[in-house]
N, C-alpha and C positions, 0 to 999 in steps of 0.2 A: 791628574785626578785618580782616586781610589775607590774601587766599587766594589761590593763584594759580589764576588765571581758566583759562587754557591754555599748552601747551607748544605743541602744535600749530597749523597753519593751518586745522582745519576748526572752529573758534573763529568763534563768531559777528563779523562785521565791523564794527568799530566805522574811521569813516572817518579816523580822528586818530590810531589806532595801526597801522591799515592803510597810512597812508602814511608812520610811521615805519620799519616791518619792512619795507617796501618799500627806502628809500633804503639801510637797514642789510642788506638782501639783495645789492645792486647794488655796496654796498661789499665787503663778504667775494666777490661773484664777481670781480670787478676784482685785488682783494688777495691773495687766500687766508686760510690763517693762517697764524702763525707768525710774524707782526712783535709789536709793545710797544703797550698800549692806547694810548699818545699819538698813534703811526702812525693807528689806527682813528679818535679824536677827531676828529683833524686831519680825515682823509678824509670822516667822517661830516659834516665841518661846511660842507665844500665840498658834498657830496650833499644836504644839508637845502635852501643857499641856490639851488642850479640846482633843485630841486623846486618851490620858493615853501613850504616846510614853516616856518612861523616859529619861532623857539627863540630859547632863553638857553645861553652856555655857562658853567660854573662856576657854579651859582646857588648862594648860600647859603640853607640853609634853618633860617628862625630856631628856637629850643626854649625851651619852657617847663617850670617844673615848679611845682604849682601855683600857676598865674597868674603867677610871676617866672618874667620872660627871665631865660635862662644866656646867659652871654657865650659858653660851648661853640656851635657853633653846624653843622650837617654840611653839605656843597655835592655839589649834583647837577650829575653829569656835565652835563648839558639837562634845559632843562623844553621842551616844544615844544607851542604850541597855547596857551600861557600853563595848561595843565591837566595834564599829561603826565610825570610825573618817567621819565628815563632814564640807566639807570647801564651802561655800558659795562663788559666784560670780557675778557679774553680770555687765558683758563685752556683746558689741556686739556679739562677736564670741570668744569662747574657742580656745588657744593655744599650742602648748607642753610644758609651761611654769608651766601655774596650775596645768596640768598633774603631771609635776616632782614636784611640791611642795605636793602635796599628796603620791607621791611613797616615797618623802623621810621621807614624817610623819610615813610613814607603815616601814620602813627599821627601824626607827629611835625608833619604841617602839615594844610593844607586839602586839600593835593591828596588825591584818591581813585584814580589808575591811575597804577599805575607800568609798567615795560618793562626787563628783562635782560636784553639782548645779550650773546652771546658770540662774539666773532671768533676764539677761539685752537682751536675744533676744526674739524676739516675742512668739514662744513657747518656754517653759521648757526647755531646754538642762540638761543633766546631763551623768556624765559617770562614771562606779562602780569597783572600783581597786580591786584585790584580792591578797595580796599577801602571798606568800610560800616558 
């Protein structure tokens, strides 16, 4: 199961996602909101490589259902830390919707933390799944 760990910064500090919310902070002050997630991608992906943050962009993340692969298969915005799925947004206001499409990214592989950025409200949103 997938919970979300925190909305906020006084969340315990884990150093892999600390230095993802970093870079994604540094983007939205640069940016604002109001551009198209591709905008954000793009920016994010220059902000990961001048950090030394390592990532994948577009990963696909394979699915099974018992024990057979589905050719279906979902892509994470990033994985970064080879541990880290992160799915990019950028809506006025976050829903339970993007929520569950990051729990099922975490159900649906090995990874255990995910990351919701949101760039489309005026500050940063973001919320950090954990799951176990």
């Amino acid at each position: 199961m997938a919970l979300p760990a925190s909305t906020h910064t006084g969340e315990r500090k884990d150093p892999r996602t600390f230095a993802v919310i970093g870079a994604a902070m540094e983007v939205h002050q640069q940016l604002g909101c109001g551009f198209l997630q591709a905008v954000y991608h793009e920016a994010l992906t220059l902000e990961f490589t001048t950090r030394k943050v390592p990532f994948q962009r577009e990963v696909e993340l394979a699915l099974s259902y018992k024990g057979t692969s589905l050719k279906t298969a979902y892509r994470a915005d990033f994985v970064c830390f080879d541990s880290v799925i992160v799915e990019l947004k950028a809506l006025a206001k976050l829903n339970g919707i993007e929520d569950a499409q990051v729990i099922h990214y975490l159900k649906s592989t090995k990874y255990r933390t995910g990351l919701l950025p949101n760039f489309g409200a005026i500050s940063l949103e973001y919320r950090r799944f954990v799951s176990f």
